[in-house]
C-alpha positions in Angstrom: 0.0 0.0 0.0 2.9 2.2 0.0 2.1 3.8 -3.5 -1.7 4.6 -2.2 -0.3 6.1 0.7 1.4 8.7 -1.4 -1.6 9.2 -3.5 -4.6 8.9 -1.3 -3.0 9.1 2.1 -6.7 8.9 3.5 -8.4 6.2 2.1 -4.9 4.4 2.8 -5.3 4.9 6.6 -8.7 3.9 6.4 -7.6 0.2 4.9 -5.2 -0.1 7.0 -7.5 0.8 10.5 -9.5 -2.2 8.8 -6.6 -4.0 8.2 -5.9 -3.8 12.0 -9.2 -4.1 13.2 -9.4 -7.8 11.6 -5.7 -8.1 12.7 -6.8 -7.8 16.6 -10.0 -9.1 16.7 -12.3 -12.0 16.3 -14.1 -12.2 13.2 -17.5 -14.3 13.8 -19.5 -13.5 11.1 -20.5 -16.9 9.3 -20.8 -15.5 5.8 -17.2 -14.4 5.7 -13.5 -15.3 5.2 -9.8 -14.9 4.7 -8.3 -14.9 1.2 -4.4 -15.7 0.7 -2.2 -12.8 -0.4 -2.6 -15.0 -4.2 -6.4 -14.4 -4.4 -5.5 -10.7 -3.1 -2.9 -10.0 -5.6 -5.4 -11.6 -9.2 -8.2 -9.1 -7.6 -5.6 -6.3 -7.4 -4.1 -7.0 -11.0 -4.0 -5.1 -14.1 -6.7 -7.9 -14.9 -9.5 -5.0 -14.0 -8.4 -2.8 -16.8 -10.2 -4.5 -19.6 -13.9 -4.9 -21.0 -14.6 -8.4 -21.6 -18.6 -8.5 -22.2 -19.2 -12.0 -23.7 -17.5 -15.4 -23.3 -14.0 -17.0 -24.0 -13.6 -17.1 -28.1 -16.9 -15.1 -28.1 -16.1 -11.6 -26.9 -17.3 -8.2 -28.1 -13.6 -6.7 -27.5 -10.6 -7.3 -29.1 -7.5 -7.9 -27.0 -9.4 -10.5 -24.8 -6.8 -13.3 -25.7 -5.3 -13.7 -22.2 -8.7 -13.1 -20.4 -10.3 -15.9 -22.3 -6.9 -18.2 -20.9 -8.2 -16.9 -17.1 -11.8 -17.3 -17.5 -11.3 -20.9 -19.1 -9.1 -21.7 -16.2 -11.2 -20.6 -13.9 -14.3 -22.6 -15.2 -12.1 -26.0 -15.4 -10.9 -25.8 -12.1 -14.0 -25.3 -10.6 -16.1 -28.6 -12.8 -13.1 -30.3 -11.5 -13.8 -29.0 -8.1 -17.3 -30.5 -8.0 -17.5 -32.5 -10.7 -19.7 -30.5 -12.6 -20.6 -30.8 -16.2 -21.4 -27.2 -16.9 -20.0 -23.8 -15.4 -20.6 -20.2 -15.0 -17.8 -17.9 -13.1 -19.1 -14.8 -14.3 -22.1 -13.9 -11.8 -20.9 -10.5 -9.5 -22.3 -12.3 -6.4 -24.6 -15.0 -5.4 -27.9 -13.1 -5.5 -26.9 -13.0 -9.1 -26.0 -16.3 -9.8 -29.7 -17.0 -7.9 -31.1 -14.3 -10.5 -29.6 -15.8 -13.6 -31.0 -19.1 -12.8 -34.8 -17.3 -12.1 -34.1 -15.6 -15.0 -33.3 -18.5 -17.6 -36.4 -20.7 -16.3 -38.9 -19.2 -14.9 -40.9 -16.5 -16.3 -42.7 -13.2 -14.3 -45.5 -14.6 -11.5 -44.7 -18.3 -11.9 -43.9 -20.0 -8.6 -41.4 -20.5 -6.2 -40.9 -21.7 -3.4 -37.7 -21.5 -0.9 -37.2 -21.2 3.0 -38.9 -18.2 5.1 -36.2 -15.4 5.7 -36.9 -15.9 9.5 -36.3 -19.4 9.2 -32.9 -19.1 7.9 -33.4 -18.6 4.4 -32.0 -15.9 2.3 -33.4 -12.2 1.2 -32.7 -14.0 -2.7 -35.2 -17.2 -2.3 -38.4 -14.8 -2.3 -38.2 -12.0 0.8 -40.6 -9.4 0.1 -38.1 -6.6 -0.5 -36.7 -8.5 -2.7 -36.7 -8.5 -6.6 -38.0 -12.1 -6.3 -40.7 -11.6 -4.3 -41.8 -8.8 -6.6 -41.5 -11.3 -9.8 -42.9 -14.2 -8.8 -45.5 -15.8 -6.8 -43.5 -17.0 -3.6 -44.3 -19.8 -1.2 -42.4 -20.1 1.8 -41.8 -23.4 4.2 -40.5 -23.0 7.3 -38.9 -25.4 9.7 -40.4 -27.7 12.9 -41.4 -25.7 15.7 -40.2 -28.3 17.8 -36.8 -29.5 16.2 -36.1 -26.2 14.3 -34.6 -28.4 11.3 -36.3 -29.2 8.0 -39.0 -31.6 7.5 -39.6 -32.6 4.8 -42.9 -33.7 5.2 -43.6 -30.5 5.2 -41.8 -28.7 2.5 -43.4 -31.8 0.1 -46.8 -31.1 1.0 -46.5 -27.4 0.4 -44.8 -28.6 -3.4 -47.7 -30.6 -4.1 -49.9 -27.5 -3.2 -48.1 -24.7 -4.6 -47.0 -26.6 -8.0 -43.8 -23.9 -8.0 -41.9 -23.6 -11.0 -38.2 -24.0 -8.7 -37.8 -25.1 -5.5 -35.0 -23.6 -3.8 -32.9 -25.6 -1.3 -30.3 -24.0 0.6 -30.3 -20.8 3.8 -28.0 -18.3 5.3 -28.7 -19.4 8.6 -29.1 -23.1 9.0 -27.1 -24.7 11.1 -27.7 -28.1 10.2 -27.2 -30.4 6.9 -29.4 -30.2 4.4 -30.4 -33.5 1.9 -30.4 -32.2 -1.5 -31.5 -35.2 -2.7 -34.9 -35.2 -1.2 -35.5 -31.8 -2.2 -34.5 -32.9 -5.6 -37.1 -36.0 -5.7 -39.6 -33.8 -4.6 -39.2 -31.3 -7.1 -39.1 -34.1 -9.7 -42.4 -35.3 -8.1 -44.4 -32.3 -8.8 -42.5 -31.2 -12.1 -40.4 -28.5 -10.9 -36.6 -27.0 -11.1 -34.5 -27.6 -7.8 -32.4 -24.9 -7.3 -29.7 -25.6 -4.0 -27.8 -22.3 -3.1 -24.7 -23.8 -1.5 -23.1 -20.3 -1.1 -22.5 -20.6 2.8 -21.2 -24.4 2.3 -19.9 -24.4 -0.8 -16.1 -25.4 0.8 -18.0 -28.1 2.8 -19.3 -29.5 -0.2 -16.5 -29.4 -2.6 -14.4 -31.4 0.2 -16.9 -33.8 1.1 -17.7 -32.5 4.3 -21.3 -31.6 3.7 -23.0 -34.1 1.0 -22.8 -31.8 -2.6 -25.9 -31.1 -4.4 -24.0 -30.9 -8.1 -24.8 -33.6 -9.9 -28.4 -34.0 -7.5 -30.4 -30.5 -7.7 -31.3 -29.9 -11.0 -28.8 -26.1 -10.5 -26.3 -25.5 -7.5 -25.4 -21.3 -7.0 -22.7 -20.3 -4.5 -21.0 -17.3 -3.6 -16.9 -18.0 -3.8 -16.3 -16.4 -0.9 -17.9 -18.0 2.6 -15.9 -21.5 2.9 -14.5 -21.6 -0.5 -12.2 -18.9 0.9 -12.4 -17.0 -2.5 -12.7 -13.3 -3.6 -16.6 -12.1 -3.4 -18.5 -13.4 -6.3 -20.6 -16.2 -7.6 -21.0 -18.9 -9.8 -23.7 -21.3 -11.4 -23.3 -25.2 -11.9 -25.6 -27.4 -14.0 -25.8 -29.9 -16.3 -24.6 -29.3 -19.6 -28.4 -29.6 -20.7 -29.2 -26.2 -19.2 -25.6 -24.7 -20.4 -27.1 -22.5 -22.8 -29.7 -21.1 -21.0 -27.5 -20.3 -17.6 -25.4 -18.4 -19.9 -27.6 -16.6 -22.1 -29.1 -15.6 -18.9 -26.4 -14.1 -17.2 -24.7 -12.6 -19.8 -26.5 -10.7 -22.2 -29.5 -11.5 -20.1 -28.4 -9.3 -16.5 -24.6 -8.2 -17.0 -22.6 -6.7 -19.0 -18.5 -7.1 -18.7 -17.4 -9.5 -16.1 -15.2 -8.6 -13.8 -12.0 -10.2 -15.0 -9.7 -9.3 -11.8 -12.2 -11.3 -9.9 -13.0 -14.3 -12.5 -8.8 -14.5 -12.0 -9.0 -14.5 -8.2 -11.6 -17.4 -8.4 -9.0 -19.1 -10.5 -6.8 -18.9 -8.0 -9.3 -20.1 -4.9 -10.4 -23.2 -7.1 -6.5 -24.0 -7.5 -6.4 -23.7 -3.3 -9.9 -26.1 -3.0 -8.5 -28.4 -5.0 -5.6 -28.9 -2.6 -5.3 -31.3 0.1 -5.4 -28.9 2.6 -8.5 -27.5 1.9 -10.0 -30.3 2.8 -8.1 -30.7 6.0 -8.9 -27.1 6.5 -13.1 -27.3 5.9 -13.1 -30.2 8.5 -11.1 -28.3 11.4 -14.0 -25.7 10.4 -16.3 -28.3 11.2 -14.6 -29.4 14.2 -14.4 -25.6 15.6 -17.8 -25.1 15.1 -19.4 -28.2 17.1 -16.8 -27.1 20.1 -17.7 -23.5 19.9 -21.7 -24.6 20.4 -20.8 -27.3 23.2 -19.2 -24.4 24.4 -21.9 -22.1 24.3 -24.2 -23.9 25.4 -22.4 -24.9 28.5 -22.2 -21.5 29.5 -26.0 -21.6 29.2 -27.1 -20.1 26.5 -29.3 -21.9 24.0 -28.8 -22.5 20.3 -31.2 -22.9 17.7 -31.5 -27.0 17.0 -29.7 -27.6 20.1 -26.2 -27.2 17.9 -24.7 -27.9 14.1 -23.5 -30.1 11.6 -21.7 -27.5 9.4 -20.1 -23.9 10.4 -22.2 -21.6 11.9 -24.7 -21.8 14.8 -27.6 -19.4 16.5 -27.6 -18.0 19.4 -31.4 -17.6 21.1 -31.2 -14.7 23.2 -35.0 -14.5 24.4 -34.2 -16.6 27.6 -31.3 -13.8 28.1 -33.6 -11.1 28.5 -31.5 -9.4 25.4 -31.8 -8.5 22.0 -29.9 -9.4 19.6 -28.9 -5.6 18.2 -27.6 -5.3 22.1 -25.8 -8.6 22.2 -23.6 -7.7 19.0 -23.1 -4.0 20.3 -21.3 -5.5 23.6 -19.6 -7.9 21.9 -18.2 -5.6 19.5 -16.4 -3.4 22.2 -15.1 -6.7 23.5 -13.5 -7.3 20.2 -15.5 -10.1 19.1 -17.2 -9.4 15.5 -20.5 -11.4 14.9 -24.0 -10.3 13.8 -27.7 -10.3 14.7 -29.5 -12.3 13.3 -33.6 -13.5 13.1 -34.1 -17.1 14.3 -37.5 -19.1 13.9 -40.3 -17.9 15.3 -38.9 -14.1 15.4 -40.9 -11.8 17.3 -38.6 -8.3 16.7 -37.3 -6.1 13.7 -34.3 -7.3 11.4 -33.0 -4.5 12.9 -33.3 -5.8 16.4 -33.7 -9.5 16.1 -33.7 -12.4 19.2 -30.8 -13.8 18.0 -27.2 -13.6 17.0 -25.4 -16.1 14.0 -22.0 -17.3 14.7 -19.4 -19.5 12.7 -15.9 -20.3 12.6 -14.5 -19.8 8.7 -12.6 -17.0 9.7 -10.9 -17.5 13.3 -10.4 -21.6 11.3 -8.6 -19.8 8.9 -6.2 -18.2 11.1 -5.2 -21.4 12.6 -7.2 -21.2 15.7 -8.6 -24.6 16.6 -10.2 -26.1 19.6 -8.8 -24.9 22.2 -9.0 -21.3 21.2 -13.2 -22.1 20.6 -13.2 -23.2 24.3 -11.9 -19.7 24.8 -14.1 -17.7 23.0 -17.3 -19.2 24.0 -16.5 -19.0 27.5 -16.0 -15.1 26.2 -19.1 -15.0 24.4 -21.3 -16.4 27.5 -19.7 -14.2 29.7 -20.4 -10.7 27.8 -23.4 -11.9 26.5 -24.9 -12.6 30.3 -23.4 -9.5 31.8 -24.0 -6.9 29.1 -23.7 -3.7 31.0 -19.9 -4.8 32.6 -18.0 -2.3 31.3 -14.9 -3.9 33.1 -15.7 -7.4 31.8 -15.9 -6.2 27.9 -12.6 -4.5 28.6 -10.6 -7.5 30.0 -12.0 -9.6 27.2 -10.9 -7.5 24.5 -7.5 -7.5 25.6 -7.7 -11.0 26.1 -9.1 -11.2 22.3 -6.2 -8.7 21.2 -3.3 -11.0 23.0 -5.0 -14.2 21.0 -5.4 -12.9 18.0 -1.9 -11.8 18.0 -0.7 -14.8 17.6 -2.1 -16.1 14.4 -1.6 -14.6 10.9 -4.3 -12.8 9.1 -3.4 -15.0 5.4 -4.1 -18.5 5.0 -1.5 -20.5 3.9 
C-alpha cells in the first residue's frame, strides 16, 4: 500500500485501520473469510483494466486473448472442483448467480418456493423486499417448531400444493445439513426446477464435508467467498443440458462485462480447494464449530436445533432477557465481531432480532482450533450474560487482542 499512501494518504489509513481491526479481533460472522495474499494480488491485477462483455472465443472486444486463458481456467478448475458438467464464473455475487438461474427458467408470477427469511433462508429465495418476491409468486416453508430443522414432510406437502416452477434448497442461517436429494425428488415429483444455493457451504461440499448437491439438484449457485475462501463473487453449476440457457441468462441476459480481476482470483481459490489442505482445513471448520456450540451452550445459552452439523450456529437470546442488536453491540467493544441475526419464530425487527449467528471460517482460517473455541465461548457467554460490565468487555478484548496476536491474518 505504499504507493496509495502517497496518492490517497486517507483512504490508505482507512484500509489499514480495517486491516488492523481484523488483525486484533475475532471475526464471527458466518458469511465471511480470509483470502491468501494470491487471491489478493489476481483481484488487485491489471486484470480489471479490460472490457470483456461476452464469453471466452466469443467476446465483443478485441485484446481478450489472455482473459479468455483466465476465464477458461477458472471454469475447469472449478467442474473439477465439484464434478460439474457445466460452469458459469461470471455472476458479480450469489444473488446473481440466484437471479440468472430465475431468470433462464422461470418466467414473471410463476412459482417458487424456498425457505422463510426468518427461518434461515435468504433475502434472494423470495423476501418481500426483494426482486423475487416482486417477480414471482413465492411460497415459503419454514422449519419444525419443535426440532427447528427441516421436514420434509412439510416442504413436500406445500410442493404438491403450490406446483412452483423452482424449488429452492439451501439458507443463510441453518445450522444443520441439508439432503439435497430429497428436495431434488420432490421437485421431480411435482414437475419443478430444484435450485440448491450452496453459497455458505460451498467449501464443505467441494471437500466432502457436507453431502454436494451438483450432480443432485437440478442447478447449485454459491458465492466463492464464505468457505470456499475465495474473492466475493458467484458462480452457477448445471448440467450441460441447461448450459445454454444459464449463460444466455447471465450474460447478455443481466450483465454486462465481467469482472475479469475477480474471475482470476476465483481461479486462483479453485487452485487452493483443490488442494489437500483444503479439505483438512473445511473439516477443522467443522470441528471448531461443534466445540464452539458445546461451548456455548455450557455457559448456558441456548442454540437454535440444540447445535450444528456445518459452520455456523444461532444464538437464542430470548431466555437472556436481550436483543440481539444489544448482544452484538457488547460484543463488539469486546473485540469479538459477529452479527444479529432472526431465528425461527422471530418476534422483533431485522433490525433488532432475538438472535445472533455465529461460525468459525474466519478464526479456522487463522489457525485457531479447539482450544482457542473453548476460549471464545467461555467469552461470548460471559459478555453476552453481563452486558452492562464495562470492566468485563474490557478484560475480554485484551484478552481477544493477545489471542489474535498470535495467528496470521493470510491462510496458507
Amino acid at each position: 500500500m505504499s504507493y496509495l499512501a502517497k496518492t490517497d494518504p486517507q483512504i490508505a489509513d482507512i484500509i489499514e485501520k480495517e486491516r488492523l481491526r481484523q488483525l486484533n479481533g475475532l471475526e464471527l460472522i458466518a458469511s465471511e473469510n480470509l483470502v491468501s495474499r494470491a487471491v489478493l494480488e489476481a483481484m488487485g491485477s491489471v486484470m480489471t483494466n479490460k472490457y470483456a462483455e461476452g464469453y471466452p472465443g466469443k467476446r465483443y472486444y478485441g485484446g481478450c486473448e489472455f482473459h479468455d486463458m483466465a476465464e477458461n481456467l477458472a471454469r475447469d478448475r472449478l467442474k473439477k472442483l465439484f464434478g460439474a458438467e457445466h460452469a458459469n464464473v461470471q455472476p458479480h455475487s450469489g444473488t446473481q448467480a440466484n437471479m440468472a438461474v430465475y431468470f433462464a427458467f422461470m418466467k414473471l408470477g410463476e412459482g417458487l418456493m424456498s425457505m422463510k427469511l426468518t427461518q434461515g433462508g435468504h433475502l434472494s429465495h423470495g423476501s418481500p423486499v426483494s426482486f423475487t418476491g416482486q417477480f414471482y409468486k413465492v411460497s415459503q416453508y419454514s422449519l419444525d417448531q419443535k426440532t427447528e430443522m427441516l421436514d420434509y414432510g412439510i416442504v413436500d406437502e406445500m410442493a404438491r400444493k403450490e406446483k412452483p416452477r423452482i424449488i429452492v434448497c439451501g439458507a443463510s442461517a441453518y445450522p444443520r445439513t441439508i439432503d439435497f436429494k430429497a428436495f431434488q425428488e420432490i421437485a421431480d415429483d411435482v414437475g419443478a426446477y430444484c435450485m440448491a444455493d450452496i453459497a455458505h457451504i460451498a467449501g464443505l461440499c467441494a471437500t466432502g464435508v457436507h453431502p454436494t448437491s451438483v450432480g443432485v439438484t437440478s442447478f447449485t449457485t454459491t458465492t466463492t467467498h464464505k468457505t470456499l475462501r475465495g474473492p466475493r463473487g458467484g458462480a452457477i453449476m448445471c448440467n450441460s443440458e441447461y448450459a445454454q440457457a444459464v449463460d444466455k441468462a447471465v450474460f447478455p441476459g443481466m450483465q454486462g462485462g465481467p469482472l475479469m480481476n475477480t474471475i482470476a482470483a476465483k481461479a486462483v481459490c479453485f487452485e487452493e480447494a483443490l488442494r489437500p489442505s483444503f479439505k483438512e482445513y473445511n473439516k477443522q471448520i467443522v470441528k471448531n464449530a461443534k466445540v464452539l456450540a458445546d461451548t456455548l451452550m455450557d455457559g448456558g445459552l441456548r442454540l437454535v436445533s440444540g447445535g450444528t452439523d456445518n459452520h455456523l450456529m444461532l444464538i437464542d437470546l430470548t431466555t437472556q432477557g436481550i436483543t440481539g442488536l444489544e448482544a452484538e453491540t457488547v460484543l463488539g467493544k469486546a473485540g469479538i465481531t459477529v452479527n444479529k441475526n432472526t431465528i425461527p419464530n422471530e418476534t422483533k425487527s431485522p433490525f433488532v432480532t432475538s438472535g445472533l449467528r455465529i461460525g468459525t471460517p474466519v478464526v479456522t482460517s487463522r489457525g485457531m482450533k479447539e482450544a482457542e473455541m473453548r476460549q471464545i465461548g467461555g467469552w461470548i457467554a460471559t459478555v453476552v450474560k453481563d452486558i452492562h460490565n464495562e470492566a468485563v468487555m474490557k478484560d475480554i478484548k485484551m484478552k481477544v487482542a493477545a489471542m489474535a496476536g498470535r495467528f496470521t491474518l493470510y491462510p496458507d
